[in-house]
C-alpha positions as CSV (number, residue, x, y, z in Angstrom):
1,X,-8.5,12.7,5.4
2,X,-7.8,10.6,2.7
3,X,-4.0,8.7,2.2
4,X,-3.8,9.4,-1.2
5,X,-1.5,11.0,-3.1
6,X,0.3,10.5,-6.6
7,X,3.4,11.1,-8.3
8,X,3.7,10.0,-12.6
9,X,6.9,9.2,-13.3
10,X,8.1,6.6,-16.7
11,X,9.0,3.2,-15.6
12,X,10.6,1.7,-18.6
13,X,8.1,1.4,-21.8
14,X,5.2,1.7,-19.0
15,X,4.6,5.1,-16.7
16,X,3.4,4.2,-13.6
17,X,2.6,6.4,-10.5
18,X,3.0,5.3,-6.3
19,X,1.0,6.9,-3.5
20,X,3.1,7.9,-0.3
21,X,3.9,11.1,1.6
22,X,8.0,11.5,1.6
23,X,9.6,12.9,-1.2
24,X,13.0,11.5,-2.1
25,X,14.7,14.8,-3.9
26,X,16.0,13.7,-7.4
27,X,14.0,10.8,-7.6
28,X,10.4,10.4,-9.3
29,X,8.8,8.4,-6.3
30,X,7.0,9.4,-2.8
31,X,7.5,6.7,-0.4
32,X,6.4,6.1,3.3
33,X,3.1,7.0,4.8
34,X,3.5,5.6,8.0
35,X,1.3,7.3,11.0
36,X,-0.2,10.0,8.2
37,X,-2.5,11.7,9.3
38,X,-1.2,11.5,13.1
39,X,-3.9,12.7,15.0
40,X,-5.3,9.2,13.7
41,X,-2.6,6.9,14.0
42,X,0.3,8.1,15.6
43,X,-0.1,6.8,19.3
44,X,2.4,9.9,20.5
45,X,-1.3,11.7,19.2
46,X,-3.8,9.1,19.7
47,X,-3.4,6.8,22.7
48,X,-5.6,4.2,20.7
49,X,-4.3,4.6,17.1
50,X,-6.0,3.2,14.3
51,X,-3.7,0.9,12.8
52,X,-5.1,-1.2,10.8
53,X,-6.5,1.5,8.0
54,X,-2.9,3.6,8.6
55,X,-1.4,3.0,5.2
56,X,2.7,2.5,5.6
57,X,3.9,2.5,1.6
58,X,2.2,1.8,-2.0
59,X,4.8,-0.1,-3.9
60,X,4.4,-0.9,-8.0
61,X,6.7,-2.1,-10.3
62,X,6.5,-4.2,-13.3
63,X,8.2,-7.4,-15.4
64,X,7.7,-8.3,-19.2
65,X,4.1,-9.4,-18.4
66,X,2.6,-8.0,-15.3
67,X,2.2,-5.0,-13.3
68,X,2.7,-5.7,-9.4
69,X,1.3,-3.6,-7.1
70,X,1.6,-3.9,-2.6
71,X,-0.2,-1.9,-0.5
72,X,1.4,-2.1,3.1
73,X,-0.7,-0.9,6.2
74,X,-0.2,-1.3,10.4
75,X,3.1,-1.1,10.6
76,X,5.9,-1.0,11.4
77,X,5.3,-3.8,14.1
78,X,6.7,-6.3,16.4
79,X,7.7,-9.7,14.4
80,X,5.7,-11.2,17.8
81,X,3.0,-9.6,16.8
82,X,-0.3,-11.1,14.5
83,X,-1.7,-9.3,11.3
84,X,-3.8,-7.0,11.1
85,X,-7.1,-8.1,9.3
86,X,-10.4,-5.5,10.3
87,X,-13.5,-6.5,8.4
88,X,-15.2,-2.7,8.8
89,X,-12.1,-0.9,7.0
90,X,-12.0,-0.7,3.4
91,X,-8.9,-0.6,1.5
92,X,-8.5,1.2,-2.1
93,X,-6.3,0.7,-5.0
94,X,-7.6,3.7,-7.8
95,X,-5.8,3.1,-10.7
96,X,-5.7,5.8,-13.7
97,X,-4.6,4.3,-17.0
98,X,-6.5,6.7,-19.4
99,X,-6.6,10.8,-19.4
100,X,-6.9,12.7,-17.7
101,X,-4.8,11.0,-14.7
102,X,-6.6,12.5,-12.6
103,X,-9.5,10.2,-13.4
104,X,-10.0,6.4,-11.4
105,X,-10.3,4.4,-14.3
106,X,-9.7,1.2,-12.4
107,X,-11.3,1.2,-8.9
108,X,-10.0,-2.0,-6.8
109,X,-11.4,-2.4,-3.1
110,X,-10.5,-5.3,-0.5
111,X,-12.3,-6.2,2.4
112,X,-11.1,-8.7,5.1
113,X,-13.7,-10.8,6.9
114,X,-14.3,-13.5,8.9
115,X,-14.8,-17.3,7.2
116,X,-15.6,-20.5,8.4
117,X,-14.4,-21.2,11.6
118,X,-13.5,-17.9,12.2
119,X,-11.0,-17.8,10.3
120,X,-10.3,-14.7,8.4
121,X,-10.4,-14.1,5.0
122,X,-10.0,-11.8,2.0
123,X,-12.5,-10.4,-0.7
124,X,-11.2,-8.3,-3.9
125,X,-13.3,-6.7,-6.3
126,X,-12.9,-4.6,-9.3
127,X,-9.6,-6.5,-10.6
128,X,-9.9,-5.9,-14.1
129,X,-10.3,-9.0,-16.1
130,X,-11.4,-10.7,-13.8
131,X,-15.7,-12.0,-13.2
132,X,-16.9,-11.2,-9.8
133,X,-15.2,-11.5,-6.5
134,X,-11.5,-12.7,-5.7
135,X,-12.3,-14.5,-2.4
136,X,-10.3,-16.8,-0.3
137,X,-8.3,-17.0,2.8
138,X,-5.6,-14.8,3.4
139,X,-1.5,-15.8,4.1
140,X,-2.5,-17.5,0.5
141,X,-1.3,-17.3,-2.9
142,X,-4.9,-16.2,-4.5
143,X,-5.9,-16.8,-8.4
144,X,-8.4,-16.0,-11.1
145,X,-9.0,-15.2,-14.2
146,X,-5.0,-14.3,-14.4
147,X,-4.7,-11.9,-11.7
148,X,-2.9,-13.1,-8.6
149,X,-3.4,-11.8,-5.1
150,X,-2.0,-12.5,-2.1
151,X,-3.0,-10.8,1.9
152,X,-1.2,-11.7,5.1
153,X,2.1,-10.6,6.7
154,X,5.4,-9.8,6.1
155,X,8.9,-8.1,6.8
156,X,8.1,-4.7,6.1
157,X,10.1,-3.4,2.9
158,X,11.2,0.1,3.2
159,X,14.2,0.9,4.4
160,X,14.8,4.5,6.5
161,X,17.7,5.3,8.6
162,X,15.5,7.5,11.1
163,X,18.2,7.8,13.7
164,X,19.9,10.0,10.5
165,X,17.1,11.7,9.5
166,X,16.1,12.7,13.4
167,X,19.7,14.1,14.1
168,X,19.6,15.7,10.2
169,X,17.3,17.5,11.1
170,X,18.2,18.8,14.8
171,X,21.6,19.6,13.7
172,X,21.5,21.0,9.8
173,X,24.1,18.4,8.9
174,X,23.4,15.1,7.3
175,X,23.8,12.2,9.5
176,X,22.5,9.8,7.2
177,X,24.0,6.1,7.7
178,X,22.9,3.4,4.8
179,X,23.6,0.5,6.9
180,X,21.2,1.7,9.7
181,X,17.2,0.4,8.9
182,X,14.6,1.7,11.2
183,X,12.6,-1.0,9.4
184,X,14.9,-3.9,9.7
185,X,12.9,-6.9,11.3
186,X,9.5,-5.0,11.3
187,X,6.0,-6.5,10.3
188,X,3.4,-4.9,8.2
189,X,0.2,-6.4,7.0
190,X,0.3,-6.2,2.9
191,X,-2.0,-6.6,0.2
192,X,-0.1,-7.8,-3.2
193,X,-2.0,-7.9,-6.6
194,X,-0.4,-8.8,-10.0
195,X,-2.7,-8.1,-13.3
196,X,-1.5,-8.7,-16.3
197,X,0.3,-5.8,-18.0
198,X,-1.8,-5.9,-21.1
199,X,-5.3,-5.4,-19.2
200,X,-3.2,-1.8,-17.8
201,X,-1.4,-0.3,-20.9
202,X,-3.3,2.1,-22.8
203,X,-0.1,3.8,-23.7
204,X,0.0,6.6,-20.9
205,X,1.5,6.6,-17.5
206,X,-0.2,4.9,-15.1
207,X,-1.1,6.8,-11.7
208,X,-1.4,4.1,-9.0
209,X,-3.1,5.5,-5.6
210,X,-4.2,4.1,-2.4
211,X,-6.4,4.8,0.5
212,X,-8.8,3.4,3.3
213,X,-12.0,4.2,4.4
214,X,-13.7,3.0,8.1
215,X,-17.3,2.2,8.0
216,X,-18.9,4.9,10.1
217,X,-15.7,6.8,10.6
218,X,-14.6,8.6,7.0
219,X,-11.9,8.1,5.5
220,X,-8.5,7.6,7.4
């Protein structure tokens, strides 16, 4: 059970894709992943859920120069509560920049481990551009060779009115309010890379995927 699914869609002069599992109608995105697949994460399936490789979102967007890409995961969550860092799950970012898209042409995989004094910290390989490892501590703005990364925690960016969407969908009628947030005030852990847009063009729509993986337990 993989968390990976992709949707191309033209992003200004650069086509980009985003991994996720609800589809907005009208719109060329899939957004929110949260407890997918439940009888992994969803602790109304599994009494110990397995947060940290649940994937919530894959966000991507660009600017004149760069291509920004956030992978959010264990979340929604408390703002009491810590991040979640879990050394034996690995987390993917396939990027296709070449055809076919269905191809990985860019394969980018984090690990989080622990450093000196216990502290955690984060490794990135596979950033194109970039010689070797991205490693340093995480809740840190990261750099080398251009490419910018940054791990840690933070307010968790999607918004959902899922009081709406619950009574939507019990009653046939819309009951969607936009100034109600499920989300609002919630904590994800997040991985944030930026490359450079010029290491990602090749003139074809990007397709921008994530998933995770748990040593000795498949993929999530």
């Amino acid at each position: 059970m993989i968390k990976r699914r992709t949707l191309p869609y033209v992003f200004g002069g650069l086509g980009m894709a985003i991994a996720a599992s609800l589809a907005v109608p009208g719109f060329g995105l899939l957004a929110a992943d949260h407890l997918d697949p439940p009888g992994r994460t969803d602790p109304s399936v599994d009494t110990t859920p397995d947060r940290a490789a649940d994937i919530a979102d894959v966000f991507t967007w660009h600017t004149d120069t760069s291509v920004v890409i956030a992978m959010t995961f264990s979340g929604p969550q408390s703002p009491t509560l810590p991040a979640n860092y879990d050394r034996d799950v690995v987390y993917a970012i396939d990027i296709s920049n070449e055809l076919p898209a269905t191809s990985t042409d860019i394969p980018i995989r984090i690990r989080f481990g622990s450093g000196g004094e216990n502290k955690w910290g984060v490794k990135v390989n596979g950033l194109p551009g970039v010689t070797g490892s991205l490693i340093g501590p995480v809740e840190t703005n990261l750099t080398k060779n251009g490419v910018k990364v940054y791990a840690g925690l933070r307010d968790d960016p999607f918004f959902f009115d899922l009081q709406g969407f619950k009574e939507t969908r019990s009653t046939g009628t819309l009951k969607f309010d936009n100034t109600r947030n499920f989300f609002n005030g919630l904590n994800d852990t997040v991985i944030v890379i930026e490359i450079p847009k010029d290491r990602l063009d090749k003139g074809v729509p990007l397709n921008i995927s994530g998933s995770t993986y748990r040593f000795n337990g498949g993929a999530a």
